[in-house]
BAFI-3210 file (N, C-alpha, C; in Angstrom, 3 decimals, decimal comma, padded with zeros to 6 digits):
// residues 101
n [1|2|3|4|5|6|7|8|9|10|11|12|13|14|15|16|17|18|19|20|21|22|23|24|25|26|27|28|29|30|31|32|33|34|35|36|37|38|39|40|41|42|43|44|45|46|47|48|49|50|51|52|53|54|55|56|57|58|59|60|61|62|63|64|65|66|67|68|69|70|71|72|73|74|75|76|77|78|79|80|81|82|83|84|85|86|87|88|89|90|91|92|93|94|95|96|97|98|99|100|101]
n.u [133,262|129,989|127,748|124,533|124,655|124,969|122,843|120,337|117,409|117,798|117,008|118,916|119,275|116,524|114,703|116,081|115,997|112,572|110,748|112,687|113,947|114,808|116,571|116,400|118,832|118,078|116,588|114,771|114,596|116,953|119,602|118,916|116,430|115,778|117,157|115,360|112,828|113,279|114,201|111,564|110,183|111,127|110,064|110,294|110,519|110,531|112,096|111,987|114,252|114,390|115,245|113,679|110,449|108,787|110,456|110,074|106,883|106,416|107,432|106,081|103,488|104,674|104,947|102,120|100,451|101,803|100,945|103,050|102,739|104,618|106,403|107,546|107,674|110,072|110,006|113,294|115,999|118,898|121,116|120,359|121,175|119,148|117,006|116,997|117,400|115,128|113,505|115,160|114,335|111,471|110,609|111,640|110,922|109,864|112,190|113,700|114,884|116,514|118,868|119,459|120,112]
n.v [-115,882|-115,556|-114,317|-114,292|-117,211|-118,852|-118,293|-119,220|-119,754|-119,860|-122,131|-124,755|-125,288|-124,944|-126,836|-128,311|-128,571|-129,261|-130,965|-131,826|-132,300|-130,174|-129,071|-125,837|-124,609|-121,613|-119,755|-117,808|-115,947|-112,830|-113,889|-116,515|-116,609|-115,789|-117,873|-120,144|-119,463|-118,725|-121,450|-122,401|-121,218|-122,693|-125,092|-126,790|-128,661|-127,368|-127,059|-125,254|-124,272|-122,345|-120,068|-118,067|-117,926|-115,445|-114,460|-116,853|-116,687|-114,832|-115,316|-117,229|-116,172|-114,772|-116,939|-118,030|-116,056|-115,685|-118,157|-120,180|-123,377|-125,308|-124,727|-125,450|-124,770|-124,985|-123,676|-124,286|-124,205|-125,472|-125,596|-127,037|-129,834|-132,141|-131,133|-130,853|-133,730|-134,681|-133,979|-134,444|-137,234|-136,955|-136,372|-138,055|-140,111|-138,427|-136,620|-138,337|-138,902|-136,647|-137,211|-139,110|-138,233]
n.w [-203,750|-204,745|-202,458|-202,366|-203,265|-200,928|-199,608|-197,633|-198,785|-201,435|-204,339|-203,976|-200,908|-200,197|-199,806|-198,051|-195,221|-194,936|-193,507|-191,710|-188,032|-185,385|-183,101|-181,162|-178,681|-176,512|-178,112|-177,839|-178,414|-180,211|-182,108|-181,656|-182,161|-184,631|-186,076|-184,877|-186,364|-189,126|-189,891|-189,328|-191,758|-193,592|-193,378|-191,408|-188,062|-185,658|-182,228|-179,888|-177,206|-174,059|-170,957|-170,387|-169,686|-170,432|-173,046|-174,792|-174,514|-176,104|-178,160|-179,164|-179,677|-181,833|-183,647|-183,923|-184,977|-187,802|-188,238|-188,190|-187,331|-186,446|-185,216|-181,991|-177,959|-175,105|-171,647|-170,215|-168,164|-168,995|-167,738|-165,357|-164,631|-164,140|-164,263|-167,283|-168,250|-167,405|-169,408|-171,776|-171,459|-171,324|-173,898|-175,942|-177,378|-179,406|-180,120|-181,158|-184,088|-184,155|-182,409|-184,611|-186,780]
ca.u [132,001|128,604|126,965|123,486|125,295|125,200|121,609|119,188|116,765|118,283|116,799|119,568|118,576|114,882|113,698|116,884|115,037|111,691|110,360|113,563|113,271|115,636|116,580|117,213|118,605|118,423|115,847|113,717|115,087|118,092|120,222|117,985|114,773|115,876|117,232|114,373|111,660|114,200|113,839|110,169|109,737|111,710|109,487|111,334|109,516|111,856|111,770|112,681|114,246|115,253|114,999|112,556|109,453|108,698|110,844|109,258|105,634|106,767|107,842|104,650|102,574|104,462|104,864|100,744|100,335|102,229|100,924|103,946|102,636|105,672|107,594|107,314|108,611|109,907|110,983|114,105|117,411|119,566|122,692|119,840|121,047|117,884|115,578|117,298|117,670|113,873|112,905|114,949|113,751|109,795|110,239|112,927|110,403|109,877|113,442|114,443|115,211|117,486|120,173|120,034|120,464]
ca.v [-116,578|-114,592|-114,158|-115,283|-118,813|-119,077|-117,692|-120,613|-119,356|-120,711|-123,563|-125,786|-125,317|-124,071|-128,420|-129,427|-128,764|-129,705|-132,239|-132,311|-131,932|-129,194|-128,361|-124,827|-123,626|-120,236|-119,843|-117,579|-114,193|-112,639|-115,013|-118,472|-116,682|-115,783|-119,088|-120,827|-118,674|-119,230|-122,916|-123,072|-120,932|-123,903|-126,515|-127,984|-129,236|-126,984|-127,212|-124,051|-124,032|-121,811|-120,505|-117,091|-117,421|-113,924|-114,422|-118,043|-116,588|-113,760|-116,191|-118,495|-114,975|-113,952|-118,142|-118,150|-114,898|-115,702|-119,450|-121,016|-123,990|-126,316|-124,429|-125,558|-124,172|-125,177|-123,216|-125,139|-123,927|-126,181|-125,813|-127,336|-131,291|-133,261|-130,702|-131,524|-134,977|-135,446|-133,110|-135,441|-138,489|-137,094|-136,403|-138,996|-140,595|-137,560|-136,298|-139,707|-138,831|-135,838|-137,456|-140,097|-137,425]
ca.w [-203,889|-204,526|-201,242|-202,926|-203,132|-199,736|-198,997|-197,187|-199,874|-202,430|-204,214|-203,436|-199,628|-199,679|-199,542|-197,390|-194,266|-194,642|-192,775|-190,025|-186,668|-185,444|-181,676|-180,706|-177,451|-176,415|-179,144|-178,011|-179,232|-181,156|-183,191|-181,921|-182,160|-186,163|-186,980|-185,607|-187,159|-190,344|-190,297|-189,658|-192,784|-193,893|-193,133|-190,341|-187,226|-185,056|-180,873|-179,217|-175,770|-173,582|-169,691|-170,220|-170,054|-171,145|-174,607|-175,139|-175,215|-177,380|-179,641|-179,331|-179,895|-182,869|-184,241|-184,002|-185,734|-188,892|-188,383|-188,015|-186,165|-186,498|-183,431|-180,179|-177,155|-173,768|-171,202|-169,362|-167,388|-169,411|-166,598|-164,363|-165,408|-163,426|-165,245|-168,529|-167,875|-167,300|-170,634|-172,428|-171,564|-171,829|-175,228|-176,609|-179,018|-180,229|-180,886|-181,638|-184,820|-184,149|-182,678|-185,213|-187,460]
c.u [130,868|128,063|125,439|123,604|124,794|123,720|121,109|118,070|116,724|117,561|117,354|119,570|117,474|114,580|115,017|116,536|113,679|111,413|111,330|113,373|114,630|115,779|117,122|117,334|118,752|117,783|114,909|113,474|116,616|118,260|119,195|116,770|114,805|116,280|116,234|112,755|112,536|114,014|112,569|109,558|110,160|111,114|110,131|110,504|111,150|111,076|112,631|112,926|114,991|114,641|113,926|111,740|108,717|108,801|109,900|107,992|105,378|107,159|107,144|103,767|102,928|104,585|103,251|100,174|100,448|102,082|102,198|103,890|103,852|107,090|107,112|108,479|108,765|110,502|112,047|115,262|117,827|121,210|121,865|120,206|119,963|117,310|115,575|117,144|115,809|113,041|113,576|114,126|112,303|109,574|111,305|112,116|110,417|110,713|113,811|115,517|116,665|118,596|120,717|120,665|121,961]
c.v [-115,568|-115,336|-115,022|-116,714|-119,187|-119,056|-119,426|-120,734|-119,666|-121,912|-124,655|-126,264|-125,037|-125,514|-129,061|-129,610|-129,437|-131,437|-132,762|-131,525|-131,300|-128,661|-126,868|-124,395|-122,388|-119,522|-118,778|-115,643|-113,799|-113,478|-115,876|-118,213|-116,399|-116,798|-119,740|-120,691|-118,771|-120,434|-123,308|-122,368|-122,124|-125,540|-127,392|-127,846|-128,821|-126,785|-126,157|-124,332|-123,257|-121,322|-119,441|-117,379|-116,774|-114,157|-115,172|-117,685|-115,444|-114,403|-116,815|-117,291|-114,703|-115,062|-117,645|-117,091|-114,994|-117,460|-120,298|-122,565|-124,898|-125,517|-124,649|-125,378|-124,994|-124,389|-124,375|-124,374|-125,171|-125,998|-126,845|-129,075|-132,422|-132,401|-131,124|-133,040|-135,686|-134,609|-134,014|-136,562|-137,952|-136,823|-137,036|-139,324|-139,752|-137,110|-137,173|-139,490|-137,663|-136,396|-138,579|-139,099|-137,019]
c.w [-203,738|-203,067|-201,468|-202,934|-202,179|-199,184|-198,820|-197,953|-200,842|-202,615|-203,692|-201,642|-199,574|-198,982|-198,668|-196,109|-194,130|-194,161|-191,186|-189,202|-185,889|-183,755|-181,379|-180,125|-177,608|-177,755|-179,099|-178,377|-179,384|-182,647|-183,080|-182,477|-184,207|-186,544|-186,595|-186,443|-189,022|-191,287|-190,292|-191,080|-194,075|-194,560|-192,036|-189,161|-186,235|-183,658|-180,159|-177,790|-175,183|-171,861|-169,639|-170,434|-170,787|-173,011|-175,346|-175,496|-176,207|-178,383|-180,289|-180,147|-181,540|-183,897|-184,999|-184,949|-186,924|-188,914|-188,876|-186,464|-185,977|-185,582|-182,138|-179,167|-175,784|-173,421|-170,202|-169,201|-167,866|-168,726|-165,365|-164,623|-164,980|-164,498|-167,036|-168,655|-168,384|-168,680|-171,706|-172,591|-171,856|-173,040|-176,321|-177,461|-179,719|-180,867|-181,327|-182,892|-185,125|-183,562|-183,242|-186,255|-187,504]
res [x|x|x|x|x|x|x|x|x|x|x|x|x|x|x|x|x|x|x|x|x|x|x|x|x|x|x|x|x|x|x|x|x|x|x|x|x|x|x|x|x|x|x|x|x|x|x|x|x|x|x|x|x|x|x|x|x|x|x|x|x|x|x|x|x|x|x|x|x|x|x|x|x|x|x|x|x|x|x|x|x|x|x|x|x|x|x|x|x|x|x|x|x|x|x|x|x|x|x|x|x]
***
């Protein structure tokens, strides 16, 4: 299979994102911080989380820069299960849709 096939670039994926709403832990550099800088070139209304600080506003810094407003970040310790717990529930309307998805 050509490699090109495959690319997210591709017409057949460029419009399969836009508009969804996309969770990504551990988002806020390497692999997460390239797929979700990936998907907001996307169009996707993508929610970064992860536990640094540090990374997170390096991510916000270089989002804002290249106006990518459709990433938002939290930081959260997702082993912490109360802190998770209560980050779900404050933004359930909001994800709503992702785990209907």
């Amino acid at each position: 299979m050509d490699i090109e096939a495959l690319s997210l670039a591709t017409p057949a994926y460029s419009s399969f994102f836009e508009r969804k709403r996309i969770l990504v832990t551990g988002g806020a550099k390497d692999i997460g911080r390239g797929i979700a800088v990936k998907l907001a070139e996307l169009d996707a209304e993508v929610f970064v989380l992860d536990n640094c600080l540090h990374d997170l506003n390096k991510l916000k810094e270089y989002t804002d820069y290249w106006g990518h407003s459709n990433i938002h970040t939290e930081r959260i310790d997702l082993t912490d299960w109360n802190a998770t717990s209560r980050l779900i529930a404050s933004h359930l309307s909001t994800w709503w849709s992702i785990m209907l998805a």
